[in-house]
C-alpha positions as CSV (number, residue, x, y, z in Angstrom):
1,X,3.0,13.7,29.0
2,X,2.9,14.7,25.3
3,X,6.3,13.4,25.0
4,X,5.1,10.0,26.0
5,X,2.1,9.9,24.1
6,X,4.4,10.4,21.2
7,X,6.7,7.3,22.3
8,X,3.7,5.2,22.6
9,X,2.4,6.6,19.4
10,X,6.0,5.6,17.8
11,X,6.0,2.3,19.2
12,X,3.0,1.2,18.3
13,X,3.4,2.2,14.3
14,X,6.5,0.2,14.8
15,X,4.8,-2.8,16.3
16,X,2.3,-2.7,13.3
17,X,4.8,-2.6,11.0
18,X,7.0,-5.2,12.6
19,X,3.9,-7.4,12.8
20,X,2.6,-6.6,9.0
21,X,6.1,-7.7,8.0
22,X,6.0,-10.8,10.0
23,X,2.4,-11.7,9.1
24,X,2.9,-11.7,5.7
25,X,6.4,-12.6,4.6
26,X,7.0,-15.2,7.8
27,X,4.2,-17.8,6.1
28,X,4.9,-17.2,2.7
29,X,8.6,-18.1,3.4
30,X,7.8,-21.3,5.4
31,X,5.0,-22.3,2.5
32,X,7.9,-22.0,0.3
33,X,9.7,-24.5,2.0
34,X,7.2,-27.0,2.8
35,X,5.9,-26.8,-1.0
36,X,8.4,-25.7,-3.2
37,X,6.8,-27.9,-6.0
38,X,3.7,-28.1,-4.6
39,X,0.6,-28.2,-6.2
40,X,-0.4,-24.9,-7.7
41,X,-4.0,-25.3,-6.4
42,X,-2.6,-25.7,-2.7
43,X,0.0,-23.2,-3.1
44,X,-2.9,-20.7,-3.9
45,X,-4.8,-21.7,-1.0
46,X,-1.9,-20.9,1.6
47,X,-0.9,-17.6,0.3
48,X,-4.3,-16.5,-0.1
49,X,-5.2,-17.6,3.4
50,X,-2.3,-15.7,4.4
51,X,-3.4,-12.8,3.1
52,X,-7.0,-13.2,4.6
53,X,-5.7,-13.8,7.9
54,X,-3.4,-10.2,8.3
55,X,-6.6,-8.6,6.1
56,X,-8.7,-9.8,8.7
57,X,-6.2,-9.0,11.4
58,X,-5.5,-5.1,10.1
59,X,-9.3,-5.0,10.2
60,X,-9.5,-5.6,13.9
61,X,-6.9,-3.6,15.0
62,X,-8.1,-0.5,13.2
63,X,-12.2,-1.4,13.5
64,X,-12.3,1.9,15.4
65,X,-11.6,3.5,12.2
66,X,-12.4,1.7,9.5
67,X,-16.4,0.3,10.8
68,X,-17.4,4.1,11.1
69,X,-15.3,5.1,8.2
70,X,-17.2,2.9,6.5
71,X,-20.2,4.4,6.6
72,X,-19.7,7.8,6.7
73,X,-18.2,6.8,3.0
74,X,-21.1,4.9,2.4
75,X,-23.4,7.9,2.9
76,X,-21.4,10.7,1.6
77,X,-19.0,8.6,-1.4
78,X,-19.8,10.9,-4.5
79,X,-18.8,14.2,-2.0
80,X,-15.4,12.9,-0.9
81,X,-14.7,11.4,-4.9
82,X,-15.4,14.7,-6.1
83,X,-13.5,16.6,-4.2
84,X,-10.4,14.6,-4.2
85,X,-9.9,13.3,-7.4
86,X,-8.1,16.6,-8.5
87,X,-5.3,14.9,-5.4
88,X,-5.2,11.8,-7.5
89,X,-4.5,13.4,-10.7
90,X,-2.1,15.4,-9.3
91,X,-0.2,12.5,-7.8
92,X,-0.4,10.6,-10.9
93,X,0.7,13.0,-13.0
94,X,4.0,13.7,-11.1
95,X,4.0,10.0,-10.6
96,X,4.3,9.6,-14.6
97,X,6.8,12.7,-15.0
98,X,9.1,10.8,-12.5
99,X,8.5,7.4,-14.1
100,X,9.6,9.2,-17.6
101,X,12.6,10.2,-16.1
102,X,13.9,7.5,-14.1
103,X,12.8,4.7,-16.1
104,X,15.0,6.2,-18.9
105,X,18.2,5.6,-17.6
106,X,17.2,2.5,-15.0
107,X,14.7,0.4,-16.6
108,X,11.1,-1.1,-14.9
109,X,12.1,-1.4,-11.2
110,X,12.1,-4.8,-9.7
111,X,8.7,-4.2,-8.2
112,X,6.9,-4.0,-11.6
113,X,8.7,-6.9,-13.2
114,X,8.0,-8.9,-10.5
115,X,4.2,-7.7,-10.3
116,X,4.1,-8.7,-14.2
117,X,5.8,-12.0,-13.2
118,X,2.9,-12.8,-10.8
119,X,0.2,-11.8,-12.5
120,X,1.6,-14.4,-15.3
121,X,2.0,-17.2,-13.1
122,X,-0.5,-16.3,-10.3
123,X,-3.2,-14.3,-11.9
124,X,-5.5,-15.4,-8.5
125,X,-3.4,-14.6,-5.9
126,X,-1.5,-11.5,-8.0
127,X,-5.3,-10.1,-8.6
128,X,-6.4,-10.3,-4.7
129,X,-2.7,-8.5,-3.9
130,X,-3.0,-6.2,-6.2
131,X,-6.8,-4.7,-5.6
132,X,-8.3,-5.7,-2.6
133,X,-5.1,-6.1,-0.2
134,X,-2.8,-3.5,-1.0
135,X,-5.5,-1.0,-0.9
136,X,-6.5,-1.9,2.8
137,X,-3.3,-2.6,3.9
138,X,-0.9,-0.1,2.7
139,X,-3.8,2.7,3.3
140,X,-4.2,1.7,7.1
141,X,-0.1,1.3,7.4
142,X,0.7,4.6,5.5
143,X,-1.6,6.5,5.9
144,X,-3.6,6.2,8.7
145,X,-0.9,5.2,11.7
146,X,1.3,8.1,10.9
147,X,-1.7,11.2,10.8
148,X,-2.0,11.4,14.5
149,X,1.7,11.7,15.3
150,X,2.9,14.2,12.6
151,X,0.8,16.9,12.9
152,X,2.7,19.2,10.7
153,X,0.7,18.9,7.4
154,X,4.0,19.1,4.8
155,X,5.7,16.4,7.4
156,X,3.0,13.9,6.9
157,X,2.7,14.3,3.6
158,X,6.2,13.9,2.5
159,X,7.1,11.5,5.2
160,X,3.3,9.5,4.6
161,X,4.6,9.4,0.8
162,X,8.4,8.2,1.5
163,X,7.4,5.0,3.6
164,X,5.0,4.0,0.7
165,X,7.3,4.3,-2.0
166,X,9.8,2.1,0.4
167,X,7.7,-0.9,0.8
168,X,7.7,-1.1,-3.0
169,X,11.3,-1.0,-3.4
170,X,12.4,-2.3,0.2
171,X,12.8,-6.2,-0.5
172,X,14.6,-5.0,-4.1
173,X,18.0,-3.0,-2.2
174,X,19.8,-6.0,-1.4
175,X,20.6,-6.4,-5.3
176,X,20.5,-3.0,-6.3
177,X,20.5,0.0,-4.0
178,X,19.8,2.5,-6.2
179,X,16.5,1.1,-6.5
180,X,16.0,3.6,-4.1
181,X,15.2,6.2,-6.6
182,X,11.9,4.5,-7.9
183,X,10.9,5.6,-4.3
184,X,10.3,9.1,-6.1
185,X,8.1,7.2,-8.2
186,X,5.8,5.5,-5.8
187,X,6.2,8.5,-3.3
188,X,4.2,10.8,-5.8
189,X,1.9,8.7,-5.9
190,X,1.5,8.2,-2.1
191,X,2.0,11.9,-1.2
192,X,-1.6,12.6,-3.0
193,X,-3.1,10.1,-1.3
194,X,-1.8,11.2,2.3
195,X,-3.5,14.9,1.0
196,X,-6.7,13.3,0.1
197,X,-7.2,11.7,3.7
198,X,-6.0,15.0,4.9
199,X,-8.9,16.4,3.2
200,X,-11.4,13.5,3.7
201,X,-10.5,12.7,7.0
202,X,-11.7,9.0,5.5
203,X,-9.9,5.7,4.9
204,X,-12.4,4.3,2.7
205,X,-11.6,7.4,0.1
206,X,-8.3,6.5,0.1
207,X,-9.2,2.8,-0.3
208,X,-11.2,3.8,-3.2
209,X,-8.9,5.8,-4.9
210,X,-6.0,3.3,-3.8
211,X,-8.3,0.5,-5.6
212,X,-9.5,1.7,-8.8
213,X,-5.4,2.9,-9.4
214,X,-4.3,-0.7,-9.0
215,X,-7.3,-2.0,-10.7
216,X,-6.9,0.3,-13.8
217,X,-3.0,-0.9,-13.8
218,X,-4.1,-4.7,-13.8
219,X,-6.1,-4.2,-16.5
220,X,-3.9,-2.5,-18.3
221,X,-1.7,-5.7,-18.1
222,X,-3.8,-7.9,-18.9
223,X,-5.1,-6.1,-22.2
């Protein structure tokens, strides 16, 4: 029986995956197509609605979490800060040591350049992405999904931190595999935050942590 609660737990992370994937980059592709020199202002209009429609979709799948997540955060935010943030240091301190040492014999990986790119051309839709989506999204996907199958702390740490730092460098492979090492990069980062909702037991303090990272690193940009 434990065996095929596992399968089923397997499945559906897959099927979540499958249909994040599908959600996301299936309209995008299509809006390409139908508006390659479209207007800017309509262009913005269908990506962000794209990304409001799987927001609001990941939101329903995971209301069981999230709605009473939500408050428990609400009530109790300065506790779980406090007693995490030493995680996110932690995490972004190995995050810089590996950036240091990869970045000096590889360069900015694809990801960043292209994050740059958007933020240039599509400040709107690059902004959203970057501090309002990602942190939802990627928490839920990353974090949250894998928790209850890997009970082995280390195991869903290492493995919670791997799959994040592949969706940054994923769509980047195809021209240059050993993008793969920035993986080390993004993993640090992700391996802290799988050990802060170890600790929390909390979505919304990974959110929040998830957030003010990528907001600190758009401003950064912009300035």
């Amino acid at each position: 029986m434990e065996m095929k609660d596992k399968l089923k737990s397997f499945l559906y992370q897959f099927l979540i995956i499958v249909f994040y994937f599908f959600i996301i980059y299936a309209p995008l592709l299509i809006f390409i197509k139908i508006t390659p020199n479209g207007n800017r202002l309509t262009n913005t209009f269908l990506i962000l609605s794209t990304y409001l429609i799987a927001l609001a979709s990941f939101i329903y799948i995971f209301r069981k979490i999230i709605v009473p997540d939500f408050y428990d955060f609400k009530k109790n935010y300065r506790k779980y800060i406090k007693d995490n943030f030493q995680y996110y240091v932690i995490g972004l301190a190995f995050m810089m040591l590996a950036s240091n040492i990869i970045y000096s014999f590889m360069g900015l990986p694809q990801n960043e350049v292209s994050s740059r790119e958007a933020l240039q051309a599509a400040p709107i839709i690059s902004v959203f992405s970057s501090i309002i989506f990602a942190p939802i999204i990627e928490e839920l996907m990353t974090r949250v999904i894998l928790k209850d199958t890997f009970k082995h702390k280390w195991i869903y740490v290492l493995l919670s931190g791997f799959i994040f730092g592949l969706l940054h460098v994923v769509f980047n492979l195809q021209n240059n595999f050993l993008e793969i090492l920035y993986i080390f990069i993004y993993g640090s980062l992700g391996s802290a935050f799988a050990g802060i909702y170890l600790k929390s037991n909390n979505v919304w303090t990974n959110i929040f942590f998830h957030f003010f990272h990528n907001l600190v690193c758009v401003i950064a940009l912009l300035i």
